[in-house]
N, C-alpha and C positions, 0 to 999 in steps of 0.2 A: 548471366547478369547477377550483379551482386546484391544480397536481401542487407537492407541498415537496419538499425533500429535505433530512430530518433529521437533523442527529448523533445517532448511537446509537440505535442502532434501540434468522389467519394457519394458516385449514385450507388455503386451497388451494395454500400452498407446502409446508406439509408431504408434505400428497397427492403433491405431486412427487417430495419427496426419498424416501418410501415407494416409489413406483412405477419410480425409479430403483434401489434395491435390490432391487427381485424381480424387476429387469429383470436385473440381474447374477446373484441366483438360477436364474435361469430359462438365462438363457444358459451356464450352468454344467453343469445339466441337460443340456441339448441338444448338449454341446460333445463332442466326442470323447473319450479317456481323459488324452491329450497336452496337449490343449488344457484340461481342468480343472486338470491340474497346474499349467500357465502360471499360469494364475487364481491355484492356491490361495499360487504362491510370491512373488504380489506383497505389496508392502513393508506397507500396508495389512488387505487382508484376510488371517483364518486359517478353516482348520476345525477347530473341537473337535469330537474324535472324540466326547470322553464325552458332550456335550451335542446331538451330531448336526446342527451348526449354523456357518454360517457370521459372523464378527467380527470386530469392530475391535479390539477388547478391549486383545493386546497392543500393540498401537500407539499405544494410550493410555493406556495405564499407562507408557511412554516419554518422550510428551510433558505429559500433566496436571502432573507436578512441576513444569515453569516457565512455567505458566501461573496468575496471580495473579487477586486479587478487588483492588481497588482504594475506598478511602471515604473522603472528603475533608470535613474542616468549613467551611463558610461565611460563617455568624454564629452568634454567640454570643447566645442570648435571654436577656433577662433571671428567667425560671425556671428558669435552671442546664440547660436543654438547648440545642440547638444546629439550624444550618439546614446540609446539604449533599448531597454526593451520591454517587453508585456509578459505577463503571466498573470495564475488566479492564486488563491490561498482562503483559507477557513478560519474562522473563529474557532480555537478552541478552546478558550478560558475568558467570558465577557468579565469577568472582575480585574482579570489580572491584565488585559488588555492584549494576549497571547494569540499569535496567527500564526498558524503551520503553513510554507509551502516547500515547492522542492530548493531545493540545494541551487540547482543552473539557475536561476530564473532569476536570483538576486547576486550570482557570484562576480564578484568583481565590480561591484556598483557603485557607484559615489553618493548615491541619492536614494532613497526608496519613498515612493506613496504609496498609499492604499485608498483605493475609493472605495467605498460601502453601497449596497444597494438602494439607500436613501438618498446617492451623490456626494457622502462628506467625502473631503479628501482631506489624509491626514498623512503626517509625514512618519514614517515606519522607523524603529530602530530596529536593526541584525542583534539578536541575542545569542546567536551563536547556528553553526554549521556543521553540519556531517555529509560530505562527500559519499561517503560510503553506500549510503543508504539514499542521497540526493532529497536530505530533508534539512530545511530551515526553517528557525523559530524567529518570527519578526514581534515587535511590541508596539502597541501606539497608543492614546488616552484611552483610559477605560470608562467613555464613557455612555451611556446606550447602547452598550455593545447585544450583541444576540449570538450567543453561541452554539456549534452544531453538537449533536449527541453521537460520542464516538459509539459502536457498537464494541460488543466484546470481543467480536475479530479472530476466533475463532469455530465461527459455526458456519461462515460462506460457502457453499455448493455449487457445483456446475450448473447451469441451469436458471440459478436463481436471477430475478430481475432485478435490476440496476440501473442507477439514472445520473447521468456526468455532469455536471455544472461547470461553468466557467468563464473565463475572457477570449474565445477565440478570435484573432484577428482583429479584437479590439473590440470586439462584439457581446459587449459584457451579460451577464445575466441567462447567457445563452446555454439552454437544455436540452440535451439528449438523451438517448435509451437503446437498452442494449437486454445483454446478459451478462452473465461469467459463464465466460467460454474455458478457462482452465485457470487452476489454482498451479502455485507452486513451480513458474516458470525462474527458471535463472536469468539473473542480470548481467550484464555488461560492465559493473564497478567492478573495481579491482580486487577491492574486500569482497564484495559478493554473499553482501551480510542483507540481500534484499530481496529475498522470492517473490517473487510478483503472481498478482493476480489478471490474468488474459479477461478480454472484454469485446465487444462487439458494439458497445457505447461509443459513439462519434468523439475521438479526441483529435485537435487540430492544433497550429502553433496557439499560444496565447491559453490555451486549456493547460497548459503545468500548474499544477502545486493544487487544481481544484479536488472538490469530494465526488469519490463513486461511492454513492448512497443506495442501501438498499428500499424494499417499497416501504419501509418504517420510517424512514426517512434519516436514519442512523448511518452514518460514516462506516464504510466498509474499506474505502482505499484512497491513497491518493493519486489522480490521474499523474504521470509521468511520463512516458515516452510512445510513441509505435513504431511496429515493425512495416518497412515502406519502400520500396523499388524507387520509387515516383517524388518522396520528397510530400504527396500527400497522405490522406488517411485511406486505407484500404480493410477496414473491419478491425484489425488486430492491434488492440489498443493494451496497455499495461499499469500497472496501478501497485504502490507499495499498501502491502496490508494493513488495516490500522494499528495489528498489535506490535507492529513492529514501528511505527509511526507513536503509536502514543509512549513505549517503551523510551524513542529518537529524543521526543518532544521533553518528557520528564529528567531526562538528563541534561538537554540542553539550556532548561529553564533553572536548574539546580548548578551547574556548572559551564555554562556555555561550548564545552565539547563533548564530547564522545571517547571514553577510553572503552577499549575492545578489553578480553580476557581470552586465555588460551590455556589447557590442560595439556598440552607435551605428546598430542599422538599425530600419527600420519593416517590419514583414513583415505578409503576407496569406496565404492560401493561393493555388496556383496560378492565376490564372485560365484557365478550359477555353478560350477563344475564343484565348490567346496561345503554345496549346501548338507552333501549327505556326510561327508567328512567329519563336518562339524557337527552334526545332528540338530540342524536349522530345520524350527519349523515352515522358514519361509524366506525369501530374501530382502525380507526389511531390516532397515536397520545399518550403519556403520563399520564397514571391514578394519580391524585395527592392523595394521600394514608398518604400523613400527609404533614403539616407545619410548622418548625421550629423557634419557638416564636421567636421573635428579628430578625430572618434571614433576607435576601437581600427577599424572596420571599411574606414572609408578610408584609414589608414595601411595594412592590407592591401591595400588596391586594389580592394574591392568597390563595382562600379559599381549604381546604380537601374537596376533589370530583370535582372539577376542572380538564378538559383534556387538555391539553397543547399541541395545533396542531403544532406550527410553532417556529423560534428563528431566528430569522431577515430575516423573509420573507421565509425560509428555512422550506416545509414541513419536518412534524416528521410522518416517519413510523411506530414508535412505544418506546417504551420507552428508550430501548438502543440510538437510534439518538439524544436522548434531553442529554444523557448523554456524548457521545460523544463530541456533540455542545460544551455543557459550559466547557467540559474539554480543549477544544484545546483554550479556550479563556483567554486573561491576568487577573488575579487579577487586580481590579479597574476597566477592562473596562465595559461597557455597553451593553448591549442586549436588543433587543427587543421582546418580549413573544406573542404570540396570543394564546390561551383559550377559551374553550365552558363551561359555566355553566348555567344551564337547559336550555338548547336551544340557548343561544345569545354567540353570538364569542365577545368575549372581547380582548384587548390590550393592554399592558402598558410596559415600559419602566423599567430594573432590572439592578442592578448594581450587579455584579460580585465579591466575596469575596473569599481569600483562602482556598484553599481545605487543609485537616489536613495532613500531612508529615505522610505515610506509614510507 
């Protein structure tokens, strides 16, 4: 049977995310008098006294104001109604009147609204699109807006807890919980300039373009696709990271597209059989597998057989990270490269060139 992996996205995930809250119940109970207090002062959970009960409550009453229901027209029928569709989207700039969502969710549209969690509905403009990444930046009045707090987007953990927002099924405002179940999964875009972060947080259609928030209540990703036999949600939900989302956002706001950048190498991941060859501490890192004469990477001096650990101080797990890296960076700008060739870590300094238009 063949596995999809859908844009925009289901008992047995819920049963998880149930049995993961009585687990924190429970360990609450169990925990000494010091150690419940730890619990009750995280950013996330509260106890209401009067209702004797442990919530989210105010945490969500924090972030619900800049999380949006999204509705888009497609065609126009000739009976005066119309064809399109639902997704979610975020506040990310209440001044500038700025809302991230995915790429699908408004492509091809004639129309956009935004409803807000107070009921305005206002009519959205496209600032621009990135396919690659399947993020879009929409605009509309700025005004009362409430916008969410991206996190830094680089400190998410397996394990950590996570909370989805969004429009499913039309069912706006609607909350779930999960974890992160794995960082760093590849996407299905062509460019594949989009590691995604795995989740166990309930995503369903009409959830694209929403926030996976950590328990700080800080933007950690954006909900985007799952993976589904069924067409439903089956626990494995995917999310683009924020640092690669807010990276999308500031270029599309500045220029309404997206130009990639490319250094001139062919890369692989390490191969295990060349690790002692090369006198690799280890097989992180980038296999340089060829050079492209004239490119940005031979003017550095990067030879074939070269492993490329780092790009501005920034370990490479492996070969998709370095692709990643110089994708989310401008044409012209600058990088800095670290490298093992037979043994010695080398470094130098790459200038960033056009990637060729798909």
């Amino acid at each position: 049977m063949r596995t999809n992996r859908r844009p925009n996205t289901d008992s047995r995930s819920a049963s998880r995310s149930l049995l993961a809250t009585l687990t924190i119940g429970a360990a609450m109970l169990a925990a000494p008098a010091n150690a419940q207090m730890s619990l009750l002062q995280s950013d996330a959970l509260d106890y209401d006294e009067e209702r004797r009960v442990l919530t989210m409550a105010p945490l969500l009453d924090r972030v619900l104001p800049g999380v949006v229901s999204i509705n888009t027209v497609e065609r126009e029928l000739s009976d005066d109604s119309s064809l399109g569709g639902i997704g979610s989207g975020l506040v990310i700039d209440a001044q500038a009147g700025h809302i991230l969502t995915n790429h699908h969710v408004v492509d091809g549209a004639l129309e956009i609204s935004v409803t807000l969690s107070d009921r305005r509905k206002l009519d959205a403009t496209l600032l621009g699109s990135d396919p690659d990444t399947d993020l879009a930046l929409l605009q509309v009045p700025a005004d009362a807006l409430t916008a969410l707090t991206l996190s830094r987007g680089d400190d998410v953990r397996v394990g950590d807890f996570v909370i989805a927002i969004g429009n499913p099924y039309g069912l706006s405002s609607t909350v779930t919980s999960g974890i992160i179940s794995a960082t760093g999964r590849e996407g299905d875009a062509a460019g594949g300039y989009s590691d995604f972060i795995q989740t166990d947080a309930l995503i369903n259609p009409g959830n694209s373009g929403g926030p996976l928030l950590n328990t700080a209540g800080e933007v950690v990703g954006i909900n985007t696709s799952i993976l589904t036999r069924s067409g439903g949600n089956s626990g494995i939900g995917f999310a683009v990271p924020v640092h690669v989302a807010r990276n999308v956002a500031d270029r599309l706001a500045r220029d309404g597209v997206v130009r990639r950048g490319r250094i001139g190498v062919m890369i692989s991941p390490v191969p295990s059989d060349l690790q002692a060859e090369l006198s690799l501490p280890d097989l992180k890192g980038a296999y340089v597998a060829e050079v492209v004469a004239g490119g940005a990477a031979a003017e550095a001096g990067l030879l074939t057989g070269d492993v490329i650990v780092q790009i501005d101080g920034r370990p490479l797990e492996d070969s998709s990270d370095l692709r990643h890296g110089v994708g989310l960076l401008d044409p012209g700008a600058r990088a800095t490269l670290s490298w093992y060739r037979n043994g010695t870590l080398m470094s130098g300094s790459i200038r960033v060139s056009d990637a060729p238009e798909s």
